[in-house]
N, C-alpha and C positions, 0 to 999 in steps of 0.2 A: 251464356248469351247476354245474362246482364251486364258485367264489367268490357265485352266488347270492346266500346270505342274508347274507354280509358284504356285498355290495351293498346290502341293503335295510338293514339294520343301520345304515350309515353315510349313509343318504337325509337330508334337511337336511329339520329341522322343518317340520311347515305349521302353520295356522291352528289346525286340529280336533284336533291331538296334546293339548291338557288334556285331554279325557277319556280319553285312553289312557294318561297319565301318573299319574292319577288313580286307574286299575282296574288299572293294574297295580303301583303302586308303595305308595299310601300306604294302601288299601281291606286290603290282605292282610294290611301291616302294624300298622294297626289291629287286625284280628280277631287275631293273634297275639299283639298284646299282649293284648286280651279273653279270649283261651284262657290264656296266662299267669295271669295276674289271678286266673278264679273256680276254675282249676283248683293252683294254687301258692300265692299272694299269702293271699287269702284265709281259706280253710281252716288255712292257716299261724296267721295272726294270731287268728282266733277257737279255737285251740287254746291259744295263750298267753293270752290273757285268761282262757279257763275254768282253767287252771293258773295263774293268778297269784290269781284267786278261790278255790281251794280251797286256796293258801297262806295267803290272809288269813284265814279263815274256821278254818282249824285251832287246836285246842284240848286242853288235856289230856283224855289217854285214849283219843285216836284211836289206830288203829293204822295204821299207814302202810308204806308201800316205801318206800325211798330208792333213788337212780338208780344205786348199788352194789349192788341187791338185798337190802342188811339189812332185815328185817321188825322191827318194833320200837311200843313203844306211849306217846307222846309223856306224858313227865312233866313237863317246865318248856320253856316257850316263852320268846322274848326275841326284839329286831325280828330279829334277824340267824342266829341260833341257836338249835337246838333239840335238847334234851335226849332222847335214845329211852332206854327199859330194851328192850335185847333178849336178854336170860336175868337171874335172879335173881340179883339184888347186880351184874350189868352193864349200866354208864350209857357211849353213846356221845353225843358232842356232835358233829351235821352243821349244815352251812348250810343255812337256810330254801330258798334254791331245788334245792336235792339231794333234795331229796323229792318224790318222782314222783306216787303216788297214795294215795288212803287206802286201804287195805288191806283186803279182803274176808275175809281167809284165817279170822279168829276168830268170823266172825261166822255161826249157824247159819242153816241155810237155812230160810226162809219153809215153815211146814207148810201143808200143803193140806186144806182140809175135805173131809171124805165126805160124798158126794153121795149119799143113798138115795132 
């Protein structure tokens, strides 16, 4: 009774073992890789494409974060370079991909009409 399943364990293929080779080995690891995929892979890459878009697309006078936390409002661009003012008479110069987002912080919030 004890050696049991090592006995079965080491039984000599038969004919009908592809479908059990099948479901248990390459089935799981397909879905695995599938779970990988739309849950890592994915979401990954469509995160750097909308950040590589809102690089290209940046322009003087945006205000941005940089991935340091400097808040600052973009005065001169170039492919590789970009110039922030973040206080009066100071100019910091970060690389284009150091800049996280464009910045919400200056911009007032949307007023809501009254409804009578």
């Amino acid at each position: 009774m004890l050696f049991e399943g090592i006995a079965w364990a080491q039984q000599a293929p038969s004919g009908g073992n592809q479908n059990q080779v099948l479901f248990t080995t390459i089935i799981p690891l397909a879905a695995m890789f599938a779970i990988f995929y739309f849950l890592l892979l994915r979401p990954q890459s469509q995160k750097a494409k909308e950040h590589a878009k809102m690089l290209r697309e940046l322009k003087r006078n945006d205000e941005v974060v940089t991935s340091g936390g400097l808040v600052g409002r973009v005065t001169d661009l170039s492919d590789k370079l970009v110039t922030l003012k973040i206080a009066p008479n100071v100019r910091v110069r970060v690389e284009r991909p150091q800049i996280q987002s464009i910045s919400s912080y200056g911009k007032s919030p949307a007023k809501k009409e009254k409804s009578e």
